[in-house]
Every structure is written in C-alpha cells, then in structure tokens.
C-alpha positions as CSV (number, residue, x, y, z in Angstrom):
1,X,2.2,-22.6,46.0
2,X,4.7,-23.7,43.2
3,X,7.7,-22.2,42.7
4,X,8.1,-20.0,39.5
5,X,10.5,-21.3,37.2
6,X,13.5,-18.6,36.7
7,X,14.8,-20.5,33.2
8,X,12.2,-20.0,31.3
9,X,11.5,-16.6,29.4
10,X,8.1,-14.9,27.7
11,X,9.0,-13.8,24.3
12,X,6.5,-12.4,22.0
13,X,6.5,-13.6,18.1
14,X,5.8,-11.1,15.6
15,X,4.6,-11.5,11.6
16,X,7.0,-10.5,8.9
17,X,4.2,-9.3,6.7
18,X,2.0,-7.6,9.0
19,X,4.2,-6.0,11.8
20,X,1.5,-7.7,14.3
21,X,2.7,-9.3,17.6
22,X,-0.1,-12.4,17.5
23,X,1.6,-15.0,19.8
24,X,3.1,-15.1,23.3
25,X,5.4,-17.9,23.9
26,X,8.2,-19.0,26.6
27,X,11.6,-20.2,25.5
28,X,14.0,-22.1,28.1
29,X,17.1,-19.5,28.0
30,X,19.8,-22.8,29.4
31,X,18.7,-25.0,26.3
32,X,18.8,-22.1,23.6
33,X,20.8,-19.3,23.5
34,X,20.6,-16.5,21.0
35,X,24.3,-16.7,19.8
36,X,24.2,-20.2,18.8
37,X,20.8,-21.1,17.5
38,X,19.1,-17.5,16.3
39,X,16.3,-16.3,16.9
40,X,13.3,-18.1,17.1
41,X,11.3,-18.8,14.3
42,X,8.0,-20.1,14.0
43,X,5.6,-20.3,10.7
44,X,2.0,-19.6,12.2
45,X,-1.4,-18.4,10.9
46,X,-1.7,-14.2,10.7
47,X,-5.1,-13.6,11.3
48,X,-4.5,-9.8,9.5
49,X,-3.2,-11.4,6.5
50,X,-5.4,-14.9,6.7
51,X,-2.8,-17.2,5.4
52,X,0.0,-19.1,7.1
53,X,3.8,-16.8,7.5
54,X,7.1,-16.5,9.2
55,X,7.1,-15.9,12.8
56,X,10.1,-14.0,14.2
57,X,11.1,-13.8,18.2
58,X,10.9,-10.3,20.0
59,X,10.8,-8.9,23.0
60,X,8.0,-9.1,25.3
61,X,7.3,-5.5,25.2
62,X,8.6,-4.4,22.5
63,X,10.1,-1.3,24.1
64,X,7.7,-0.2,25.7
65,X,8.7,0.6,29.2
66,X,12.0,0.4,28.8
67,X,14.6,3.6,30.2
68,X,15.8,5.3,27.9
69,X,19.5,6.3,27.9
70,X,20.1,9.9,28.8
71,X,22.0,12.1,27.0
72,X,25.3,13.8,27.9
C-alpha cells in the first residue's frame, strides 16, 4: 500500500461572488507558505453564477468541527 504523503494539504476554494465552496484542491505546504506567497488564488467557473470568477483558498471545513474555545 503507498504511503500517504504528509506535505501535501486539502484546501477548499471558495467564489467571491457566490460564497460557494465549488473546488477541493491539495497545495504542497514546503513549496508555499502562507506568509510569503498569499493565499491561493485561482479564477474558475461558478456554476451558481455561470460565468468565470476569483477563486480564494479556505479551509477544508470551513469550521465546522472545529473546538471551540471555552470561556473563562
């Protein structure tokens, strides 16, 4: 079985004019790092809006299943 490559990292891409997370894609976190180059940005097709626009990076989830902090 091949061994699952640690470098690489799921990111989801979400529309700047629809709020829709579309597209899933892996970024290699040794070659790009946030502080340097930015987030990812990608112009793809929004099948919501049917024309082609700006692509931001995200979290996978999105914060869902994330802990919350506690309070106090």
């Amino acid at each position: 079985m091949a061994k699952k490559n640690t470098k690489r990292k799921l990111i989801g891409l979400v529309s700047n004019s629809s709020k829709h997370r579309t597209y899933y894609t892996t970024i290699n976190t040794q070659n790009r790092t946030n502080k340097g180059q930015g987030n990812l940005t990608l112009r793809k097709y929004d099948p919501i809006k049917r024309k082609h626009v700006t692509y931001v990076q995200t979290k996978k989830n999105l914060g869902r299943n994330e802990v919350k902090a506690r309070k106090g």
